[in-house]
Steps between C-alpha positions, in 0.01 A plus 500: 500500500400281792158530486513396121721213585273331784185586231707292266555259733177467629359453138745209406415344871074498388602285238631206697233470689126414379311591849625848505356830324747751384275841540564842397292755737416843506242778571316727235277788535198455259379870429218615379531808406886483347608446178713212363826540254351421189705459158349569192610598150364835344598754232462815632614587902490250774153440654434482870214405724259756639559465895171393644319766739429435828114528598454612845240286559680167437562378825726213406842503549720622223707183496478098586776365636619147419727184597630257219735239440603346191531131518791400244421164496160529343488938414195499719420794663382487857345840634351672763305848520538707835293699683772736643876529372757251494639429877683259638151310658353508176812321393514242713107444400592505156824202571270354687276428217686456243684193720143353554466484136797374424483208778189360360722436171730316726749772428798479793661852479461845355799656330406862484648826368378857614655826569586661805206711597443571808200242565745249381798494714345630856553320765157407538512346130802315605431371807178397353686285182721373807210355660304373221812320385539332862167399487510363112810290604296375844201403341511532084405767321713738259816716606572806368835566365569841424665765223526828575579745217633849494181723438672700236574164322095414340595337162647222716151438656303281243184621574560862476421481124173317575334823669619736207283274271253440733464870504491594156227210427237628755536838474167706382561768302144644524446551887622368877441160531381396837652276751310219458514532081897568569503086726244347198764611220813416685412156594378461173788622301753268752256222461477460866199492829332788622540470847414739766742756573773458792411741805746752638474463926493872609404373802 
């Protein structure tokens, strides 16, 4: 498998080098209404979750859409809340970012692995990495060197696991959480900032 091999290959580079970040990134849907997969032992017939019911008056959206990437070098998790769905300008505001964060560690390069969704490899996305990259090499900053992995291919993701856990540990088994309870137990649970969500243009 190609995509394994260059993963592989990418993973063995990160460790050469001190100034780059080997990152594992993905998007998650934080729900607030669904269920988890939860395993528990019990004598009698398997348990399930009662399915939370809607109220029509809850004007919040259903779900919270979110960015991450799993930094292998430390297992911090950097993420970002949207306000919209996951397209390719939120994605370049999401690189974006993350390569300001990393540059004031003096970090020189970001070796990252994601999927193939759509938001990832348009051209916009592309021509956008393409750019960046020019203008890392011109006048410092961190390049992006990029992984893409079959979509039907998770388990070779790293942070894939991270959001089933995340998901079982805030879950509220009483009643709907709401968005802004669903951000304050996320970024707790991942030990990381709550920063103000990432804007969909729909300019």
């Amino acid at each position: 498998m190609r995509a394994k091999k260059r993963r592989d290959w990418l993973i063995e580079l990160a460790t050469t080098h001190p100034d780059w970040v080997l990152g594992f990134q993905d998007e998650v849907w934080w729900s607030r209404f669904a269920r988890p997969s939860l395993k528990a032992w019990s004598a009698g017939p398997a348990l399930r979750l009662q399915q939370l019911s809607v109220d029509p008056q809850d004007a919040e959206p259903k779900a919270l859409s979110c960015y991450g990437l799993l930094r292998a070098d430390t297992g911090q998790r950097l993420l970002r809340f949207v306000k919209g769905r996951p397209v390719s300008q939120v994605t370049e505001d999401f690189l974006e970012w993350v390569c300001e964060r990393l540059a004031s560690e003096g970090k020189k390069a970001l070796l990252m692995i994601w999927d193939n969704a759509s938001w990832h490899v348009s051209h916009r996305v592309r021509a956008w990495i393409g750019a960046h990259n020019r203008r890392a090499r011109a006048e410092g900053g961190v390049r992006i060197v990029t992984c893409r992995l079959p979509s039907k291919s998770p388990w070779l993701n790293r942070i894939e696991p991270c959001w089933v856990h995340g998901k079982r540990a805030i879950h509220e088994p009483e009643r709907p959480l709401t968005i802004a309870e669903v951000m304050e137990r996320v970024c707790t649970y991942y030990g990381c900032e709550q920063l103000p969500p990432l804007e969909q243009d729909v300019g």
